[in-house]
Each structure stands twice: as C-alpha cells, then as structure tokens.
C-alpha positions in Angstrom: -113.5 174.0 -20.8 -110.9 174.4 -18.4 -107.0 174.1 -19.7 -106.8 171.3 -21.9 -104.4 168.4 -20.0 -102.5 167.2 -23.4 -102.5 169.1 -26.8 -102.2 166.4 -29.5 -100.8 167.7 -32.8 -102.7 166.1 -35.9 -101.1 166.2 -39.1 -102.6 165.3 -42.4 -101.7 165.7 -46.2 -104.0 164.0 -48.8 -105.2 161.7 -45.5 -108.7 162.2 -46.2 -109.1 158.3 -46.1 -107.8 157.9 -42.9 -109.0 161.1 -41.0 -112.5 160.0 -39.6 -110.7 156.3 -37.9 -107.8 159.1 -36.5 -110.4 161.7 -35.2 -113.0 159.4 -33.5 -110.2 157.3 -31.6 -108.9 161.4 -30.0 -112.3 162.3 -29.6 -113.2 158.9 -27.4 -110.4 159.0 -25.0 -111.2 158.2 -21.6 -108.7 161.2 -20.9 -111.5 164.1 -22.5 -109.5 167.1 -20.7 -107.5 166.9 -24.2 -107.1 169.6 -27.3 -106.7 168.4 -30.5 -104.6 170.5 -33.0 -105.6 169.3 -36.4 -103.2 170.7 -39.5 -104.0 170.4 -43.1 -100.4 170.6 -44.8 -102.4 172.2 -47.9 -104.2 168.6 -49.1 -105.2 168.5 -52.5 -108.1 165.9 -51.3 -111.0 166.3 -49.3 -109.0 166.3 -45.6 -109.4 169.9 -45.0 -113.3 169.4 -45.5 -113.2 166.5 -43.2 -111.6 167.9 -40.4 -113.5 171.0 -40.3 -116.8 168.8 -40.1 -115.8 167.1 -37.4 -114.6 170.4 -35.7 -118.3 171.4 -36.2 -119.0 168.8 -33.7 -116.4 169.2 -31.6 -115.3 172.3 -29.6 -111.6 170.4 -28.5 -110.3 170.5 -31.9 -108.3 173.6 -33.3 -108.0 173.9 -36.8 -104.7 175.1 -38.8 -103.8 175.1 -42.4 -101.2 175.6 -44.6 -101.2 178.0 -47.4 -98.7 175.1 -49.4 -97.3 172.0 -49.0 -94.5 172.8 -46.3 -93.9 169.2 -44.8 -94.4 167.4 -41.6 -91.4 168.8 -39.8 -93.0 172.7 -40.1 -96.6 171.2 -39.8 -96.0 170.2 -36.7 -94.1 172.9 -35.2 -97.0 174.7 -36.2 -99.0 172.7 -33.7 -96.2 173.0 -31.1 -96.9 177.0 -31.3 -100.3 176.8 -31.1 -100.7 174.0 -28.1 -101.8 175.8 -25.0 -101.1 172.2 -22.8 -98.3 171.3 -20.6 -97.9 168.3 -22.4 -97.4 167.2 -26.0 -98.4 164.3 -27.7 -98.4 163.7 -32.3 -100.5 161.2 -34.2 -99.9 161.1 -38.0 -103.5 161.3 -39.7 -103.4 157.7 -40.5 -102.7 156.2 -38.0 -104.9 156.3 -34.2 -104.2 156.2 -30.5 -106.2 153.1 -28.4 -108.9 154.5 -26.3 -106.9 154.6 -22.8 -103.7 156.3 -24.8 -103.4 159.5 -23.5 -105.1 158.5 -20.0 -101.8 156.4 -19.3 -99.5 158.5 -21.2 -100.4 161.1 -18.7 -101.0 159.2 -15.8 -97.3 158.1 -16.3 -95.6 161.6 -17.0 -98.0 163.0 -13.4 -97.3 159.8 -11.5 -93.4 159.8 -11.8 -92.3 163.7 -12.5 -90.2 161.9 -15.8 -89.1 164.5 -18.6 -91.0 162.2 -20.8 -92.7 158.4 -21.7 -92.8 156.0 -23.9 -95.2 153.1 -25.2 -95.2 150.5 -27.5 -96.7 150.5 -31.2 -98.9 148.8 -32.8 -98.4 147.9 -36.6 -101.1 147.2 -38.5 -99.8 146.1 -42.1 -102.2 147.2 -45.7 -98.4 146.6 -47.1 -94.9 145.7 -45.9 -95.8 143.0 -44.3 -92.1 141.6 -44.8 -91.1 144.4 -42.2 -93.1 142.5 -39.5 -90.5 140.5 -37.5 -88.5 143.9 -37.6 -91.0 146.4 -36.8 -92.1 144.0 -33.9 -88.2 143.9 -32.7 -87.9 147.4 -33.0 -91.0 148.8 -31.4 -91.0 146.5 -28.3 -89.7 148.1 -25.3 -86.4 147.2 -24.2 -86.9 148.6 -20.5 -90.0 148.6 -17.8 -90.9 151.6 -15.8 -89.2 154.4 -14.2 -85.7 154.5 -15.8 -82.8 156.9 -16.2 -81.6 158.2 -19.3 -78.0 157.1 -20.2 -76.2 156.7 -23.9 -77.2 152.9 -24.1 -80.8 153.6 -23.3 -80.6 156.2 -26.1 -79.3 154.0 -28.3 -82.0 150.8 -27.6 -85.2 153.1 -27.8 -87.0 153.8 -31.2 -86.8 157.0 -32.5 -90.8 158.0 -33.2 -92.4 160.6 -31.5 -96.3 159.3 -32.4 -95.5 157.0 -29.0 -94.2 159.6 -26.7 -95.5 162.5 -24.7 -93.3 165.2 -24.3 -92.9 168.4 -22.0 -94.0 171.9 -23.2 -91.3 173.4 -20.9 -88.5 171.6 -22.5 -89.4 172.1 -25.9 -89.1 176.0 -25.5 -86.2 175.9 -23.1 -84.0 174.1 -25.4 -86.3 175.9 -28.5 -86.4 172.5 -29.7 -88.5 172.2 -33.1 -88.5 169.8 -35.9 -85.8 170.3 -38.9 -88.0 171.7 -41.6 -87.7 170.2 -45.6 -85.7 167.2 -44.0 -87.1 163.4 -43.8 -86.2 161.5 -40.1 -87.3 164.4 -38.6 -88.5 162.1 -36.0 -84.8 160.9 -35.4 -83.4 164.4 -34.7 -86.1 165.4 -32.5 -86.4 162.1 -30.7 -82.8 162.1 -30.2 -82.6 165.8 -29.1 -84.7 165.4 -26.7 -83.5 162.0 -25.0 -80.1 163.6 -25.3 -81.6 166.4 -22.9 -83.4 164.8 -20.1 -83.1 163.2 -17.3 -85.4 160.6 -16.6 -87.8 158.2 -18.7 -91.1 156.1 -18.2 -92.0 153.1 -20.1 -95.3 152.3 -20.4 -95.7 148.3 -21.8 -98.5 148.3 -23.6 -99.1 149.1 -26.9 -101.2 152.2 -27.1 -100.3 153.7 -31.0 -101.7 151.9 -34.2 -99.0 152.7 -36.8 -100.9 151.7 -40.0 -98.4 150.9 -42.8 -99.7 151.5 -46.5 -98.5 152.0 -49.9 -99.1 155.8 -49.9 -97.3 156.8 -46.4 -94.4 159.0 -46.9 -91.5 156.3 -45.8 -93.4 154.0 -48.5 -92.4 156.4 -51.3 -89.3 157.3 -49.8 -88.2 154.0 -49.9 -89.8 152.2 -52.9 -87.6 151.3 -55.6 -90.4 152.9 -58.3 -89.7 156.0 -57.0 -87.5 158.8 -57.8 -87.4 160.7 -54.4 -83.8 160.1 -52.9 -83.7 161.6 -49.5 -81.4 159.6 -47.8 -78.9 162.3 -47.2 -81.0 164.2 -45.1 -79.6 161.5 -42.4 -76.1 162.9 -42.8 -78.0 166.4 -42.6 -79.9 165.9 -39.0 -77.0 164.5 -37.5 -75.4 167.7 -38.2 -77.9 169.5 -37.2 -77.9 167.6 -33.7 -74.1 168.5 -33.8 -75.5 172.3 -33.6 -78.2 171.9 -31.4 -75.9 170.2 -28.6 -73.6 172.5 -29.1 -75.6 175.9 -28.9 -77.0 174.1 -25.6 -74.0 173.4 -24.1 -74.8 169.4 -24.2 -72.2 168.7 -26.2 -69.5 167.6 -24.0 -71.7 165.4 -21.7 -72.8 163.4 -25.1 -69.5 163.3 -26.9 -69.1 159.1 -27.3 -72.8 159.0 -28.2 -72.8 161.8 -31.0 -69.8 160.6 -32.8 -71.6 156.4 -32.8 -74.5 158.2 -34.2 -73.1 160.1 -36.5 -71.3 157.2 -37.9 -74.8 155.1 -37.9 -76.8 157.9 -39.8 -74.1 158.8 -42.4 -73.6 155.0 -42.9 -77.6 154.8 -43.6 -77.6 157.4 -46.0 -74.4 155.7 -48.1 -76.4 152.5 -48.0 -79.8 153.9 -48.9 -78.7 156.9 -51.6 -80.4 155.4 -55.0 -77.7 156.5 -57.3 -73.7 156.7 -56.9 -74.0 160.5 -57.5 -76.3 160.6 -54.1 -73.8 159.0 -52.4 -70.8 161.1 -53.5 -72.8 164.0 -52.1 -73.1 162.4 -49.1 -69.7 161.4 -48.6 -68.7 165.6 -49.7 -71.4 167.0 -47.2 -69.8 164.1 -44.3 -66.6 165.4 -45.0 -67.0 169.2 -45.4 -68.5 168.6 -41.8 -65.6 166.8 -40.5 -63.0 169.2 -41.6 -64.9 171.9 -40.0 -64.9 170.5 -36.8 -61.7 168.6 -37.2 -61.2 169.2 -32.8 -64.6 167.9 -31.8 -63.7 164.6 -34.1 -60.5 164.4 -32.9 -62.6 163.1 -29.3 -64.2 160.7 -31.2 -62.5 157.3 -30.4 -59.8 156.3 -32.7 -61.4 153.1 -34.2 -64.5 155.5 -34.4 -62.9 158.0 -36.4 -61.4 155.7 -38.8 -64.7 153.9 -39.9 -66.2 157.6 -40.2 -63.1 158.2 -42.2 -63.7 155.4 -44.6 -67.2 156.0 -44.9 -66.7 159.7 -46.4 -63.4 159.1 -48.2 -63.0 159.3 -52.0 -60.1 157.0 -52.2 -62.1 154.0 -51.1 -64.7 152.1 -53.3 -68.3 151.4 -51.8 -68.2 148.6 -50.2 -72.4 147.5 -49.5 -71.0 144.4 -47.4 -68.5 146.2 -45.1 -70.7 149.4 -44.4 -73.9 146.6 -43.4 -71.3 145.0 -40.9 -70.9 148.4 -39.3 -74.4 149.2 -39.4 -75.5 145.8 -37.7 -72.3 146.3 -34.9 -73.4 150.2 -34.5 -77.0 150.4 -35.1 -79.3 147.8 -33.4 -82.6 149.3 -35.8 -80.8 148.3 -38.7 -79.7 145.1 -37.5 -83.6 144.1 -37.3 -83.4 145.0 -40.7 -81.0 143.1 -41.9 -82.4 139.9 -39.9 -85.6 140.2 -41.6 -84.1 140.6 -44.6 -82.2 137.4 -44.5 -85.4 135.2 -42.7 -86.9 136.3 -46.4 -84.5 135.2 -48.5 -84.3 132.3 -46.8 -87.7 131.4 -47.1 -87.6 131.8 -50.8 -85.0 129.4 -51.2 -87.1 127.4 -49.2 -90.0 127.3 -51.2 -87.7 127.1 -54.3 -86.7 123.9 -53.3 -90.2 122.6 -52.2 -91.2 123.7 -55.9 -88.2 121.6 -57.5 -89.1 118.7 -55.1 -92.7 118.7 -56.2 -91.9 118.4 -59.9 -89.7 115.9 -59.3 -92.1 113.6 -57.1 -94.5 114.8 -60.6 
C-alpha cells in the first residue's frame, strides 16, 4: 500500500466491549488510503486480543502496547511517533467515526490548505443523558467553512481532538505532544494548537459518535461515588500552556487570551476539587505560579487580575455562587452547564408540583 493518507491513533484501556463497533466503522471508510494505529494502554480485559484479531485481517492497522497503564495523554503520543501520515486524526475506543469521516476530514484540510478542521459530534447517551441540551450546545459549530483563527474563535470552539484532524508538520515543529499523568489533556493540546495556526475549516456535519457511558474516564472523574479528584490538573495544563507559548515565542501574540483562560481553568478546578483540602492546593499551586511570573501577570487586564487574585487568595472564603458568575461570564462551555443544570431543577420542581396536585385532585 502506498503511504497511508491519515494515521488515526486508537486508544483503548479495558475497551474490549466497544473495540469491534470502533474498528469496523475505520476499517469501512470510504477514505481506505488510511492507517490505523491501535494502542492497548496495558488492558486487563480482553482488548489486546481483540485488536490483534482484527489486525489478523487487516494489514492497515499497526499494533502498539503498553508494558502498564500509562494514560491516554502518553498512549497517544505514542501513536503520534509511530504515524507515518501527513495527517492526524484520534478516536477513543468507544466511540466510532461515520463512514464518510475521514473522506471529508481530508477533503477539507486538501481542499482549503487550513492548519487544521473541525466537525461536529455526535452523542450517543448509555448515561448522562441530563448533559444532553449542553453537550448539543457545546458541540455544534459556531462557524461555517473556511475561517481565520482569532482569540474569540478560540474561545467558541470545543476543546476535543476526536473531531479534528491535525498536521504532522506542526505537531513536530512546535514538538507539540499531550501532557502525560494529567486529565483535559484534550484542552491543552486543543488549545496549543488553535493558539498556533493560522487558519481553520468547519465541516457541518456530524461525523464522530461520542458514546457516553458509566465506565468512560470523565464518568469516574466526575461521579460523586468516586474518590479520584483530578480537578487540579486544570490549573496544571494552563501552566503548562503558559510554557509551551512561551518556549515558542507565542506568548506575546496570545497574551489577553492566556490570562481569560487561565482564569476559566483555575476557576473550574476550585469549583470541581471534591474536598476543601483540593482546593487549597489549587489555590497554592495558582499562586506559586503567579508570583513567579508576577511581569507576565502584570499584562493581564486589571479587572482580570483581580478575579485571578480572588480566586487563589487565602484571605477570601469560597464563594460557589460568585466563582459560577465568573465561569458563566468567562467560559461559554460552562455556561451550557450551568443552563442545563437549572432546566433540571426546574423540571423537578415541576413534577413536584404535578405530584402535590394529583393527591390533592385524589
């Protein structure tokens, strides 16, 4: 087979469920001048055994596996290092790409000479399905077409790279890789890269099946049940985009825009640390930042820097209400949020009184 047109990096851990629906929809793309990089983050199920049957089959897929469990963020890089493509696409093992996916993907990258594109997702709810109205909010595309990439853009598109296609050349110009051990590793890299290119193409259909279940990663992260608290790693990759731009030389030319997110992702890890302990470490990794690059702050704009300043500080009580007002002003994704949030509870109260009516028409 001649050079493969898109490498699409396949990650799985414990996905053995999922895998066959994942594989079959890459393996049936009208685009067939593909590779597909399949990783087995060291599964403890049968996913290892069920991708190297269908690479039996199959002479486009590449298998690569993990001696342990080393996370998405260095699963994937793995498949960045071992793509042989000019372009790069991700799927998570449990979710799956429509048939025509990486046809138009590509067709729009070719077409238009963009840095790269974007399409719409597809959620398909086995649980959540109270994150509907936001999820559809969210993943619809706020611009058509050809478009240049400016701080507002940046701001209004989502922040996943199973939608995107993305350069090989820019990736190891800017030796841009995912943050390893960190969750929103999608948020960093996503960001990164906007924050590098030039120009964008929207493609409005919805071409990626994001299957939301009980067991995904975000699930757990999330759930009240569980213990994992990782909601300071959103402080930690906007520090680590602080670096990156910096080592680049981007820095100045994003200044505005790294400060507002900054301030959105250290305000979503105060409002999403489980414990008060989680969100005094926060606040001491926010500030340790800050005082370290008190001259870069000091660009930030004033009323900026003082809402940065009462996130972090020690003198001020959390205040849930006040940080969600800055959220919802700042952060568009988390107004979504907060909208569905309210159309539940207003609902319930809804039906409460419908129940209370009932018994007394009884």
């Amino acid at each position: 087979m001649s050079k493969p047109l898109i490498s699409v990096i396949l990650t799985a851990y414990n996905d053995a469920e999922y895998l066959p629906k994942s594989i079959n929809a890459l393996l049936h793309q009208t685009l067939q001048n593909i590779e597909i990089i399949a990783i087995d983050d060291a599964s403890t199920d049968t996913s290892k055994e069920v991708m190297e049957k269908f690479a039996k089959t199959d002479s486009r897929i590449k298998l690569i596996y993990n001696n342990e469990n080393s996370g998405l963020s260095v699963a994937r890089n793995r498949g960045i290092e071992a793509a042989s493509a000019d372009l790069i696409m991700f799927c998570d093992a449990d979710d799956y790409y429509e048939d025509t996916m990486c046809e138009q993907m590509y067709e729009a990258m070719t077409d238009t000479d963009v840095d790269l594109a974007t399409c719409e997702i597809n959620v398909i709810y086995h649980a959540h399905h109270e994150m509907k109205s936001s999820d559809d909010a969210y993943y619809a595309l706020k611009y058509t077409g050809l478009q240049k990439i400016t701080d507002s853009l940046i701001l209004n598109t989502d922040a996943s790279v199973a939608n995107k296609i993305f350069r090989r050349s820019l990736l190891d110009q800017y030796s841009l890789q995912f943050p390893a051990g960190l969750r929103f590793e999608d948020a960093f890299f996503c960001t990164a890269y906007l924050m590098l290119s030039k120009k964008i193409f929207f493609v409005n259909k919805r071409l990626y099946n994001y299957v939301r279940h009980n067991n995904s990663i975000m699930s757990q992260t999330w759930s009240t049940q569980s213990n994992v608290d990782k909601a300071i790693d959103h402080t930690t990759i906007a520090i680590k985009l602080y670096d990156f731009l910096q080592q680049n030389h981007l820095l100045d030319d994003h200044i505005e825009l790294y400060w507002q997110l900054f301030e959105s992702f250290l305000s979503f890890s105060i409002v999403n640390s489980k414990t008060q302990q989680s969100r005094n470490a926060v606040r001491k990794l926010a500030q340790s930042f800050i005082n370290e690059h008190r001259t870069d702050f000091e660009r930030a704009q004033i009323e900026q820097r003082e809402r940065i300043k009462r996130l972090y500080s020690r003198k001020h009580q959390l205040n849930v209400v006040g940080i969600k007002k800055t959220l919802i002003k700042i952060m568009p994704t988390y107004k979504l949020q907060a909208d569905n949030i309210r159309q539940l509870h207003a609902l319930k109260q809804r039906c409460a009184r419908l129940k209370a009516n009932l018994k007394e028409t009884k």
